[in-house]
Backbone as CSV, one residue per row, in Angstrom:
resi,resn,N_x,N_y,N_z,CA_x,CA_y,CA_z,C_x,C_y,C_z
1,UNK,-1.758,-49.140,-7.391,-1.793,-47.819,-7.984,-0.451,-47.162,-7.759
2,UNK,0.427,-46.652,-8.898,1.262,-46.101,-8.678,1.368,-44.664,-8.010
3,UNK,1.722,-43.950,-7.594,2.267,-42.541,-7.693,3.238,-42.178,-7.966
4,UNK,2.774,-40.714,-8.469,4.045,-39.767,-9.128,4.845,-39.012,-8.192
5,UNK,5.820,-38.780,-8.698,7.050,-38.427,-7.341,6.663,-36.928,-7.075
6,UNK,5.486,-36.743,-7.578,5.388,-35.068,-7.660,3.693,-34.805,-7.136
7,UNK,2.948,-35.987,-6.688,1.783,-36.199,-6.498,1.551,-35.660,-4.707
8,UNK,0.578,-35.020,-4.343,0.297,-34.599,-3.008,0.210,-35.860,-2.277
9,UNK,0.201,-36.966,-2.212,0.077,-38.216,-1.675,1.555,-38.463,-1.156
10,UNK,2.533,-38.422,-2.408,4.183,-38.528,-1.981,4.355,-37.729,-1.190
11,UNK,3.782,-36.040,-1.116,4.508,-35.194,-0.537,4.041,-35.170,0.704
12,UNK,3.074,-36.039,1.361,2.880,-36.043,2.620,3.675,-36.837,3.102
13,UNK,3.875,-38.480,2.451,4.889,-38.969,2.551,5.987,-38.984,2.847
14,UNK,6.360,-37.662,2.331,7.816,-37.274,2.987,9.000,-37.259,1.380
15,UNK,8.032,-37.455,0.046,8.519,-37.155,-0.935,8.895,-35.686,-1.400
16,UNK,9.031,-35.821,-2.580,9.102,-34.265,-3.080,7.853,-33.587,-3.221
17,UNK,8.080,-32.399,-2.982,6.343,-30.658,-3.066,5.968,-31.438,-4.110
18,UNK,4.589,-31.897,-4.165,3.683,-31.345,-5.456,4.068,-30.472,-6.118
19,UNK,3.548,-30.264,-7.733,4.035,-29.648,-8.591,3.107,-27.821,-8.065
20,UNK,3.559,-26.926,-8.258,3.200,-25.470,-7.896,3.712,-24.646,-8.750
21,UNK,3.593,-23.954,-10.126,4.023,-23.142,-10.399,3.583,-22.241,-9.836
22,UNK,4.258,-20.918,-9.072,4.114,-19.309,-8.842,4.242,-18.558,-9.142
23,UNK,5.080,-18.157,-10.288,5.006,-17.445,-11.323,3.846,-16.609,-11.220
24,UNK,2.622,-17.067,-12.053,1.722,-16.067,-12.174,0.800,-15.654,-11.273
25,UNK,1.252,-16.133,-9.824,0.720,-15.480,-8.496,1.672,-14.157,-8.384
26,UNK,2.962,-14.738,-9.058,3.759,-13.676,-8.222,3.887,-12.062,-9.473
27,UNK,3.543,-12.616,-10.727,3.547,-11.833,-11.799,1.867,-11.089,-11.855
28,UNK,1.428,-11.314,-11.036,0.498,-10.205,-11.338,0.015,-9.941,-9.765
29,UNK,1.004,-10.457,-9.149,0.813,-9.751,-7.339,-0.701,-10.629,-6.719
30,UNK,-0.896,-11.792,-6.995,-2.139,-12.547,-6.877,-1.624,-12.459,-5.020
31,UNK,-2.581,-12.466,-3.802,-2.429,-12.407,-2.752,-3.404,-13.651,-2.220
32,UNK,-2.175,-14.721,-1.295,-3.015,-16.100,-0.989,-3.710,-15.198,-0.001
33,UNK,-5.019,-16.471,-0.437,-6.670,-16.170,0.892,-6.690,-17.664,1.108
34,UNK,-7.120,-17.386,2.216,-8.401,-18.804,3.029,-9.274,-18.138,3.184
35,UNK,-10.015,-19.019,3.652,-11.200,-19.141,4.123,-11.615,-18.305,5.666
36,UNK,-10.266,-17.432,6.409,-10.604,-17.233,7.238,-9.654,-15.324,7.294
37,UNK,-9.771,-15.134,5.979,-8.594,-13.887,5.335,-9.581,-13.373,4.294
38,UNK,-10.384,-14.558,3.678,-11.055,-13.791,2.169,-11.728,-12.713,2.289
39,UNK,-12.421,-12.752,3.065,-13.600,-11.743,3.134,-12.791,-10.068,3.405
40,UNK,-11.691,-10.070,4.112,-10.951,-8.868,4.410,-10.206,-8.286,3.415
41,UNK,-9.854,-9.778,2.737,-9.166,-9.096,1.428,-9.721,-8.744,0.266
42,UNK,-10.716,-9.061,0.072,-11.647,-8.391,-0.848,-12.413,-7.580,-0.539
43,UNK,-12.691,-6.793,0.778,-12.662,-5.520,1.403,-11.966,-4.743,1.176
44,UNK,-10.423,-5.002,1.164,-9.900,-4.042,0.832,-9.110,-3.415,0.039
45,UNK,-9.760,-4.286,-1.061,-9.258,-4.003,-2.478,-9.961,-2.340,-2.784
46,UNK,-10.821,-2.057,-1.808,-11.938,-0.536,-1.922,-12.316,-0.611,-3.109
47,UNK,-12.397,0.362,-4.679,-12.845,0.495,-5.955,-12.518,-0.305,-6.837
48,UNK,-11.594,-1.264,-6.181,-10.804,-1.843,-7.677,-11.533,-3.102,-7.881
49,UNK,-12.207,-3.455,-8.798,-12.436,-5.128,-9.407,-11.290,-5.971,-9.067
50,UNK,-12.123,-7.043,-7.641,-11.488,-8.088,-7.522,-11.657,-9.447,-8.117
51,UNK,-10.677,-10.101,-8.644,-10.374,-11.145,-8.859,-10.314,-12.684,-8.310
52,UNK,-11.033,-13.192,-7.745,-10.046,-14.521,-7.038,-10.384,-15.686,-8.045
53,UNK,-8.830,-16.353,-7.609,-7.982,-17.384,-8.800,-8.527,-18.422,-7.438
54,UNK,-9.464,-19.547,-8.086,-9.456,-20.508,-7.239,-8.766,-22.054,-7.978
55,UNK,-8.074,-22.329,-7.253,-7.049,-23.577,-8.199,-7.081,-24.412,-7.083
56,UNK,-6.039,-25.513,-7.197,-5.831,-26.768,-7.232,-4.402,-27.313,-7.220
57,UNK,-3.637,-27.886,-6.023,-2.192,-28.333,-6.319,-3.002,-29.659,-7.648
58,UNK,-1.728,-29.286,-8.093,-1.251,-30.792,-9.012,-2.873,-30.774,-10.450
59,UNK,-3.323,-29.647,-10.147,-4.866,-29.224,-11.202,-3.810,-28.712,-12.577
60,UNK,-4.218,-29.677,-13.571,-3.633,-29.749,-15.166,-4.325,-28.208,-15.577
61,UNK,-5.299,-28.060,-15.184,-6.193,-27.008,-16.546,-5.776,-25.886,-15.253
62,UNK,-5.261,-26.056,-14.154,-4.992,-24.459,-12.981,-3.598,-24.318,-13.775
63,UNK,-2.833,-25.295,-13.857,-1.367,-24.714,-13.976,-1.575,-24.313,-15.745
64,UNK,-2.168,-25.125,-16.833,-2.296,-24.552,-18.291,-2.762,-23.081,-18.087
65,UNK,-3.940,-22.532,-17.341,-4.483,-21.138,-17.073,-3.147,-20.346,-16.788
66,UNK,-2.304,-20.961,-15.535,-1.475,-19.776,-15.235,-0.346,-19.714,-16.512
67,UNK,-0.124,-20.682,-16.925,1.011,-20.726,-18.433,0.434,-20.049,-19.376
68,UNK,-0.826,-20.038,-19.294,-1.502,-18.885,-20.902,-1.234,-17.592,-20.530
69,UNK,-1.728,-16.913,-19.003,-1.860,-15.825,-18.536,-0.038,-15.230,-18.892
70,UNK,0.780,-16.206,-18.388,2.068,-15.786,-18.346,2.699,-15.480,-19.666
71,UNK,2.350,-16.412,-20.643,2.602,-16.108,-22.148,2.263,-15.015,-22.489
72,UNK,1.466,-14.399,-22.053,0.702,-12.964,-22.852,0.730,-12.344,-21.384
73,UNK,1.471,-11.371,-20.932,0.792,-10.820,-19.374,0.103,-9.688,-19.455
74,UNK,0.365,-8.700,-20.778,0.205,-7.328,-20.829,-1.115,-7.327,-21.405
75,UNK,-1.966,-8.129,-21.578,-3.738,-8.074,-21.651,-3.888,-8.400,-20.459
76,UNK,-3.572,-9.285,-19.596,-3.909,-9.674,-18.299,-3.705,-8.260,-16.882
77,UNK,-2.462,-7.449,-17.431,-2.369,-6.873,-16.431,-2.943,-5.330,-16.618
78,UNK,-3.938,-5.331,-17.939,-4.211,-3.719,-18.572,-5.838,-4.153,-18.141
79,UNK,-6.001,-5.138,-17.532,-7.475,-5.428,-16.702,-7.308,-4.311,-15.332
80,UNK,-6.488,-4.657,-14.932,-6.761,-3.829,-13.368,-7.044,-4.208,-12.856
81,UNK,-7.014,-5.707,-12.499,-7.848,-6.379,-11.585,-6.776,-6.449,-9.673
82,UNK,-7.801,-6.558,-8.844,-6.842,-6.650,-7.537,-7.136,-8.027,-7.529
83,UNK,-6.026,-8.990,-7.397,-5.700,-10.815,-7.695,-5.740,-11.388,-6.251
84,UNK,-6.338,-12.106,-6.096,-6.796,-12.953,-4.992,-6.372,-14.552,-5.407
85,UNK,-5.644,-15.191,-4.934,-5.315,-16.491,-4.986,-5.719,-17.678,-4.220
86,UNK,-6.413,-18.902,-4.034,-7.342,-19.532,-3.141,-6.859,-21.134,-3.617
87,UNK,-6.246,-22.026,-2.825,-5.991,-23.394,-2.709,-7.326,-23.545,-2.251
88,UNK,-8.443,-24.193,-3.440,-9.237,-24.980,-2.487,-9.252,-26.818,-2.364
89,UNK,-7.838,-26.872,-2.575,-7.666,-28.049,-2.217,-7.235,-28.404,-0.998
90,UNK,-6.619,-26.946,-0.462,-5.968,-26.828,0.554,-7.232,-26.488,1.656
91,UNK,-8.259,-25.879,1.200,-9.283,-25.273,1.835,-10.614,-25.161,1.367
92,UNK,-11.006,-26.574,1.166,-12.317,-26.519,0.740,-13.565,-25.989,1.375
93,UNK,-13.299,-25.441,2.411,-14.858,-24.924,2.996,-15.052,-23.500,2.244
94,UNK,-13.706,-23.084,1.420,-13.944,-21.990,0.093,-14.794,-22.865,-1.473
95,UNK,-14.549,-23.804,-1.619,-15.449,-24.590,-2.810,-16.711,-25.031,-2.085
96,UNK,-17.170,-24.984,-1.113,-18.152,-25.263,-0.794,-19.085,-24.137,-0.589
97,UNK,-18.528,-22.951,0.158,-19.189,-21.941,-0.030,-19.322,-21.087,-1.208
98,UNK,-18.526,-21.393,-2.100,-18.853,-20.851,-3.650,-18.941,-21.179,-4.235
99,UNK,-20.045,-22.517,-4.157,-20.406,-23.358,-5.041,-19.367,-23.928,-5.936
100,UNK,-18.386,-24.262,-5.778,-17.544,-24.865,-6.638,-17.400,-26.234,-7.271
101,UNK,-17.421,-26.426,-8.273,-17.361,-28.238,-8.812,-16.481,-28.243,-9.462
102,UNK,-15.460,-27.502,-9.840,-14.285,-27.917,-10.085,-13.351,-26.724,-10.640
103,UNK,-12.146,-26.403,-10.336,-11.118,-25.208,-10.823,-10.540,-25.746,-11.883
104,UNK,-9.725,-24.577,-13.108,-9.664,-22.972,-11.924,-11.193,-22.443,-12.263
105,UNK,-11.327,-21.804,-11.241,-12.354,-20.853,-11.198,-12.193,-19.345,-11.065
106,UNK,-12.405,-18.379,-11.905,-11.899,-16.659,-11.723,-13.553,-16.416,-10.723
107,UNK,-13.796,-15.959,-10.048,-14.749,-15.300,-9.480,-14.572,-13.429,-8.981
108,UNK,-15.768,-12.698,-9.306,-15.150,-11.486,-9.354,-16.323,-10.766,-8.101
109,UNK,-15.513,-9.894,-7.446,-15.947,-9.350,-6.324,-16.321,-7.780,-6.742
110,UNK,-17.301,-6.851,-6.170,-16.915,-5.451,-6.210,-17.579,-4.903,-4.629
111,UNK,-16.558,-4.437,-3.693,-17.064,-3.810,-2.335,-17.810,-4.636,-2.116
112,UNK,-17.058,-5.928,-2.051,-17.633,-7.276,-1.165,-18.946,-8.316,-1.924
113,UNK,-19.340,-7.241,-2.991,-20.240,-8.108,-3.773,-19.817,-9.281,-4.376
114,UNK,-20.176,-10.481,-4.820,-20.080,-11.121,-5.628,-20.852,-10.880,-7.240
115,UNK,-19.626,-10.756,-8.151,-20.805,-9.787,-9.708,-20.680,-11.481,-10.498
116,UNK,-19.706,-12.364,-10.526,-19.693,-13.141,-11.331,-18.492,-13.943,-11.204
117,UNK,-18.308,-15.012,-12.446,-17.189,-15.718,-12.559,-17.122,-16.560,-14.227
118,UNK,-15.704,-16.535,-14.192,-14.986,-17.555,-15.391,-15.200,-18.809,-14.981
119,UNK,-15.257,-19.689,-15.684,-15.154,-21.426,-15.370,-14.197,-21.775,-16.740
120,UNK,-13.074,-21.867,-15.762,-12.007,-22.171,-16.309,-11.287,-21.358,-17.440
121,UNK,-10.262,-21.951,-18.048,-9.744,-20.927,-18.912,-10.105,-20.964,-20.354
122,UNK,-10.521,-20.161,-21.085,-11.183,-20.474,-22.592,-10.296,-19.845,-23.284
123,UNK,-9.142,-18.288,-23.376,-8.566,-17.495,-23.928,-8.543,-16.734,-22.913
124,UNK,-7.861,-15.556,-23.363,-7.500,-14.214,-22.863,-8.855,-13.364,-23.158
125,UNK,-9.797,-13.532,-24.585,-10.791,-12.780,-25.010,-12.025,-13.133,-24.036
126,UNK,-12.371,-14.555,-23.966,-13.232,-14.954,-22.536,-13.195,-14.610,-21.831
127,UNK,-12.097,-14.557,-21.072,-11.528,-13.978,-19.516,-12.092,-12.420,-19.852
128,UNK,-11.673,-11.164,-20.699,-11.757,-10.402,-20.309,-13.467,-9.826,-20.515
129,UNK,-14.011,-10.760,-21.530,-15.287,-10.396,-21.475,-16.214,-10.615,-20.107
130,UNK,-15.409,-11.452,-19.633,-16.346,-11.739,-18.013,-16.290,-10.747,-17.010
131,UNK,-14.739,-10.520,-17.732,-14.160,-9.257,-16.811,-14.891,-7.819,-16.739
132,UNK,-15.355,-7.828,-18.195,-16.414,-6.803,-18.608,-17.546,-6.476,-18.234
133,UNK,-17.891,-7.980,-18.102,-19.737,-8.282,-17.984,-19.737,-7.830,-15.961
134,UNK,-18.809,-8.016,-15.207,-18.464,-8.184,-14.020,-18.420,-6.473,-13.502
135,UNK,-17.557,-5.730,-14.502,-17.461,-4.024,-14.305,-18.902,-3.574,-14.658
136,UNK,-19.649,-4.055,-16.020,-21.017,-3.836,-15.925,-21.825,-3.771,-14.745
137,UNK,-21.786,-4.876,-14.276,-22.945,-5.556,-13.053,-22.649,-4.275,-12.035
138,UNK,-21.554,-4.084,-11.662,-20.917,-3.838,-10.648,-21.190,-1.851,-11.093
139,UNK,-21.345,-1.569,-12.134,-21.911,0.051,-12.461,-23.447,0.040,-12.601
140,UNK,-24.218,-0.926,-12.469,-25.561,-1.204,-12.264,-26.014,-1.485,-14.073
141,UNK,-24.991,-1.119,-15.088,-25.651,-1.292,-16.514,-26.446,-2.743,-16.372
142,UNK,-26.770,-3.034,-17.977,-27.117,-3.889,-18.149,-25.633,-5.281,-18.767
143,UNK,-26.083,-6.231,-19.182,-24.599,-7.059,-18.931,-24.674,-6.993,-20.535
144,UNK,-23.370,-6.737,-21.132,-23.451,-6.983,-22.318,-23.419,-8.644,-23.174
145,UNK,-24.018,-8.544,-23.942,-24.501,-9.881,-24.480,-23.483,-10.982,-25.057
């Protein structure tokens, strides 16, 4: 089996980082969590709809998500969301406790609640309808259809 010079296998090796774009951690202020940080930081986001981005080094459909988000930022950033960022490759006892089977995953918090989540990236119009259905839950309405 070959590997790629850019594969987490090389880079333990002593090759080159796995591939990481940051960009759109750093373009919409996404803040890394573990597993032993999450819970505080989505505390203290206080009123604001939280976000967490759960991805994947070297994950094809994590890095396409952050390249769509970045192409278009100004629907992404007229959400308001407070951005939470989560390696659960790096830290799977976060995919295990949130049921995870595979990233990216958007999951949305309000004052520690869990209201919902994206599975994976479909558009900008998907994303924000979840985003919607998530501010619903989270004002006690009903979820729109």
């Amino acid at each position: 089996m070959s590997v790629s010079p850019d594969s987490p296998a090389q880079a333990q090796a002593g090759g080159p980082a796995p591939h990481l774009d940051h960009r759109a951690f750093d373009a919409f202020g996404m803040l890394e969590v573990d597993g032993q940080d999450i819970d505080a930081a989505i505390a203290g986001a206080g009123d604001t709809l939280v976000c967490v981005f759960f991805w994947g080094v070297d994950c094809f459909n994590c890095e396409m998500a952050k390249k769509a988000m970045l192409a278009n930022p100004e629907p992404v950033h007229a959400l308001e969301l407070h951005w939470l960022h989560a390696n659960v490759y790096a830290h799977p006892e976060l995919g295990k406790r949130f049921g995870l089977h595979g990233v990216p995953v958007f999951m949305f918090f309000y004052k520690g609640k869990k209201l919902g989540r994206a599975t994976g990236w479909h558009g900008h119009g998907q994303f924000a309808a979840a985003v919607a259905n998530a501010r619903l839950k989270a004002s006690g309405k009903p979820l729109a259809g």
